[in-house]
Each structure stands twice: as structure tokens, then as C-alpha cells.
N, C-alpha and C positions, 0 to 999 in steps of 0.2 A: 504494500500500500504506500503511496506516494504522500505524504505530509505537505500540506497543501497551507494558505495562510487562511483556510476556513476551518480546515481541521485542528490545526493551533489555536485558532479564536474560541472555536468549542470548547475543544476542551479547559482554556483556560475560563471558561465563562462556567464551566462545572465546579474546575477546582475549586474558582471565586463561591461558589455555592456552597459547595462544603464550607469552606473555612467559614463565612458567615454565620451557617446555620451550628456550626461545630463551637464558636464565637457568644452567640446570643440563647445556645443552650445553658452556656458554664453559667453566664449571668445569670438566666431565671432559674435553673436550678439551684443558686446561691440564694437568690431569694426564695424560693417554696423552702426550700430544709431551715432557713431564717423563719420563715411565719410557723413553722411546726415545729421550732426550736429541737433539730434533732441532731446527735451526737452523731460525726464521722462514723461509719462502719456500721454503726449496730442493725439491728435487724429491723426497727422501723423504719431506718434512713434509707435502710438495701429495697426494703417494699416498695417506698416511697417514689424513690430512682424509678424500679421496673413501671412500676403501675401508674407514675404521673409525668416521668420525665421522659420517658423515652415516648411516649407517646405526643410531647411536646415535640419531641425531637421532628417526628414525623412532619408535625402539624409547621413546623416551622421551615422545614425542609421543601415543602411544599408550595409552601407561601413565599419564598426565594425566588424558587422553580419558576413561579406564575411569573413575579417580576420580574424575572430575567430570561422571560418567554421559554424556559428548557420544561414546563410540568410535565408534558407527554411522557419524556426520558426519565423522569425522575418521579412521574407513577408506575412507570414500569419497574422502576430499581427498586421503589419500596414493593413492590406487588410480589417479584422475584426473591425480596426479603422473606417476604411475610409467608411464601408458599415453604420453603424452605424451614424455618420455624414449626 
């Protein structure tokens, strides 16, 4: 495959997605375990992660996606996640 200056744009317009959504997850995840005042590690904070965070993950991932026109590719990536789980 020939590397093209669309396919460098792409892809850099993904990478810019993650790291955003990888960015404004650490944040509100500092804030939810702040409002439920919970201790690194323990087993509220681990539930808390699975069951509130990573679902933001998605939701924020998503919302990136739309803004930077890529959602199609990146409902498919969570879709291919989520089959796999």
C-alpha cells in the first residue's frame, strides 16, 4: 500500500482522536472517583472504572468521532470491541 498524504491525514486525525478522548477521560474520571470520594485501587473505585468510566470512554470517543467526521470508523472499532468482549 502506497502512503498517500490522505492516508497520513487519516490516520493522524485518528491518532488526534484517541489522545483527546484518552485526555478528557483521565479528567472526568478524576472527577467521578472525586464526587464518590473513593480510594485508588479498592474495589468500589475498580467497579466504578468498569461500570461508569469506560462506558464514558465510549460515549466520548464517539463524540470526537462525530467532530472530526471519522464516527463510521470508530462505531465500527467500538462495535469490533464490544463483539469480542
Amino acid at each position: 500500500m502506497k502512503i498517500t498524504r490522505k492516508h497520513t491525514f487519516d490516520f493522524t486525525i485518528i491518532i488526534l482522536i484517541f489522545a483527546l478522548t484518552g485526555l478528557t477521560t483521565v479528567y472526568v474520571s478524576s472527577l467521578i472517583t472525586d464526587i464518590f470520594v473513593l480510594k485508588k485501587w479498592s474495589l468500589p473505585y475498580i467497579l466504578v472504572y468498569i461500570f461508569l468510566i469506560v462506558p464514558v470512554y465510549h460515549l466520548l470517543l464517539l463524540g470526537y468521532a462525530f467532530l472530526f467526521r471519522r464516527f463510521d470508523f470508530f462505531l465500527g472499532y467500538i462495535k469490533k470491541i464490544k463483539s469480542k468482549v
